[in-house]
N, C-alpha and C positions, 0 to 999 in steps of 0.2 A: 203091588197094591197101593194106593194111593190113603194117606191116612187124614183122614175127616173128621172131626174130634165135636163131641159131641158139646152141648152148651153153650153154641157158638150158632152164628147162623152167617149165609152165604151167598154170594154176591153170582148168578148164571157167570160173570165173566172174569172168574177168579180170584174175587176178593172176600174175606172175612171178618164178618163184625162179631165181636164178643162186648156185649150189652152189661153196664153195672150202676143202676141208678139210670141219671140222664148222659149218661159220657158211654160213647160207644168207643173201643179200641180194632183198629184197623190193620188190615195187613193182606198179604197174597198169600194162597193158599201153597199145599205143597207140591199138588198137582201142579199147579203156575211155574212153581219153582220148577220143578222137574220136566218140564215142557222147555220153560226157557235156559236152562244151563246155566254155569258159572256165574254169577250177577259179578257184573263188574262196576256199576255204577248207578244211584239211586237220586232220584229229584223230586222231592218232597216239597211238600206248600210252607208258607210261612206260620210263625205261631201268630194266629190272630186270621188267620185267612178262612172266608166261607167257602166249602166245599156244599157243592148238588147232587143229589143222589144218583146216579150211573151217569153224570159228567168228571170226566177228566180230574183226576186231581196231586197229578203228580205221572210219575216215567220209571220205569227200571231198564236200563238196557243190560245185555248178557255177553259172551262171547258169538254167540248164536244170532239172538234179535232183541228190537227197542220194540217193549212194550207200556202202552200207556192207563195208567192205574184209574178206576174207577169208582166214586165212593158210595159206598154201601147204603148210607145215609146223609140226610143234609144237617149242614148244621157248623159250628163254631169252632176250628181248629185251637184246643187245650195245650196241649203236647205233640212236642216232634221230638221224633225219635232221631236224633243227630248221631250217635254211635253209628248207624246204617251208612252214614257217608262214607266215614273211615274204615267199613269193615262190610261193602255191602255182599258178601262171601255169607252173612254170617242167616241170609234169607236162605239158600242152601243147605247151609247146616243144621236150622231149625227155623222151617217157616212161619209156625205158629209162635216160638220166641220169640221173634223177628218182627214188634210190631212197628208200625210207623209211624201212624199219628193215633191221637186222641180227639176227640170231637164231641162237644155238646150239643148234644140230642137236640134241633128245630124243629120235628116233626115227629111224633112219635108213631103217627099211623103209615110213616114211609115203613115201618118194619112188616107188615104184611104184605110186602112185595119183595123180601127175600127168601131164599132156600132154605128148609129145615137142615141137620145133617142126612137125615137119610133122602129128601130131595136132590141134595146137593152129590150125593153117593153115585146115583143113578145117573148125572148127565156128566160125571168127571171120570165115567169107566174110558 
């Protein structure tokens, strides 16, 4: 069973936004993780870099396959998650821990274009 954590909302192509104020926190779900295996290597944007909502904005590759990360929302990269470099195993171990970047909210009507969790329930069986 795949766990989907409520509070959070979700990207159709494996990513999840957890919303606080205007800064949304970003990351791959655990279905993701568990689809793609091992993460053996992580390519995250710069701090200062503009991410577009379900454009490209960063890569995990696995032992398995290289998949390319899509952002939940657009808006103003705050924080990277730089531990993920050195430890990207640790997207595996806890994918919801495991986040990547942080982003300042550009849009805030891009969020009714993601998945609830029980939306997101239904197309990650």
């Amino acid at each position: 069973m795949n766990k989907v954590l409520d509070g959070i909302l979700y990207n159709p192509t494996h990513e999840w936004a957890q919303i606080q104020g205007d800064v949304a926190t970003f990351g791959i779900t655990a279905f993701a993780a568990s689809q793609l295996g091992t993460v053996v290597f992580v390519d995250l944007p710069a701090l200062g870099a503009k991410v577009v909502q379900n454009k490209e904005f960063g890569a995990v590759e696995s032992v398995k396959a290289a998949s390319d990360l899509f952002a939940p929302l657009s808006g103003l990269v705050v924080a990277v998650n730089d531990d993920l470099v050195g430890d990207p195993e640790a997207i595996n171990k806890d994918a919801f821990g495991a986040w990547m970047i942080k982003v300042k909210i550009a849009a805030p009507a891009e969020l009714k274009n993601l998945l609830s969790p029980d939306q997101y329930r239904a197309v990650s069986k």
